[in-house]
Phi, psi and omega in degrees: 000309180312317189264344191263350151282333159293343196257357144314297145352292163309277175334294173278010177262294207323331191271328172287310164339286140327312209249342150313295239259088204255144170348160154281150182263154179243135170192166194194130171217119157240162165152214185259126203245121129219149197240187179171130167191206233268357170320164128319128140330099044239011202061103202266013125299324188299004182238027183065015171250189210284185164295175176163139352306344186233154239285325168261166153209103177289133173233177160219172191188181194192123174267071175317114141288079174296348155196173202168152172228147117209140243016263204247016176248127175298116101344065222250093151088044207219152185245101149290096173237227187164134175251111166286072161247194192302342170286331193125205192241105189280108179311102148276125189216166201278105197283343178280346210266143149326166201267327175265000152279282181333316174290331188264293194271004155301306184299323163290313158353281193278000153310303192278355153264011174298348214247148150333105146234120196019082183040037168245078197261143170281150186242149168261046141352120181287108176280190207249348179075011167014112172289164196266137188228185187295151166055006178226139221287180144286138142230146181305133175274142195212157168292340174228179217203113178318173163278288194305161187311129170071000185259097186245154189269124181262204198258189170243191178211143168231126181232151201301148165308035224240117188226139209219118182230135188256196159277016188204353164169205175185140163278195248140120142225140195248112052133269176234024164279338210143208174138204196195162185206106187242164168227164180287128171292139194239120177286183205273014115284081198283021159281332191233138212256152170313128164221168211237130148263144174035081194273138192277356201250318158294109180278067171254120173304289198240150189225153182261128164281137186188121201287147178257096178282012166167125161254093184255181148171140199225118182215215199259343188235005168201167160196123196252172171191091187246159166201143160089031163256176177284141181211152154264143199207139184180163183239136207224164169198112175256159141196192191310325198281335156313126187299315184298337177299336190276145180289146204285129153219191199314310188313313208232038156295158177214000000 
């Protein structure tokens, strides 16, 4: 009686158990990556050393999606993006997306932010939701949480896109905050632009090197104002099976 209430027993923590634990989501997104941020042209983060000129490196940046999935809501012609400044890091997403695309790309959002970007990686932190007190923004309560000391992730906001790529460079605009305008650095075939393999801060196989003649941006919580810095330009395709796609826990810090 006694072996036959433990392996009952067993049987319903296993089952409780399960039903904590849900399935993983299936998701896949291609299309076009660009960034730009407050480094010297080539950014000696994208090769794993520190920022330079400066201590920091604030970015902004944008996953045009041309198809994409997660799990079953499809993805179409839709932008994820996001500002790294001095306030912290802000979710931008595409002001166009239905409330179940809005749920499907909040989520890859924080996948892809499982990845290296310019020495700044998110932990999966409860953050504490600070009540708002002088002189310090609200923050948003969130599943994650930056690495460094004050480096928080605050919530998102959607806001209209614009992100437009050419034969000779591309922009950014997050609606009337801001945004960037670069053009491609050119090699010494000055028919073809500089690229980057296995770029350490970006999951772009290959990325276009390319100078920003001018990086603004302003909102209640951050505000940058650069010229002449490094941006990146690139075609990307993720998905769940990726290792950098997975969420950061105890197993996989790297």
């Amino acid at each position: 009686m006694t072996r036959i209430l433990l392996a009952a027993v067993s049987l319903i923590s296993s089952a409780a158990l399960a039903q904590q634990k849900p399935e993983p989501r299936k998701w896949r997104i291609k299309g076009q990556f660009s960034e730009a941020c407050t480094c010297s042209v080539p950014c000696s983060c994208n090769f794993g050393e520190s920022p330079s000129p400066h201590k920091f490196c604030h970015a902004m940046w944008s996953y045009w999606v041309k198809e994409g999935n997660w799990d079953r809501v499809q993805l179409r012609d839709r932008k994820i993006g996001g500002i790294d400044g001095p306030g912290g890091v802000m979710g931008l997403l595409d002001s166009r997306a239905t409330s179940d695309e809005r749920v499907a790309m909040e989520n890859i959002w924080h996948m892809l932010s499982g990845r290296l970007f310019c020495l700044i990686r998110l932990w999966p932190f409860k953050a504490a939701g600070d009540p708002p007190g002088s002189g310090r923004p609200v923050r948003q309560s969130s599943v994650i949480r930056v690495r460094y000391a004050g480096r928080q992730f605050i919530g998102f906001q959607y806001v209209p896109i614009r992100q437009l790529i050419t034969e000779m460079g591309m922009s950014l605009g997050f609606g009337d905050k801001g945004g960037f305008e670069a053009s491609y650095i050119r090699g010494r075939d000055t028919t073809r632009p500089i690229t980057v393999t296995n770029n350490v801060s970006w999951p772009v196989s290959v990325t276009i090197k390319a100078k920003a003649s001018s990086l603004r941006y302003n909102d209640e919580f951050n505000h940058l104002d650069y010229q002449g810095t490094n941006a990146n330009q690139g075609d990307f395709d993720i998905a769940d099976s990726d290792a950098g796609a997975l969420p950061m826990d105890s197993s996989n810090k790297r």
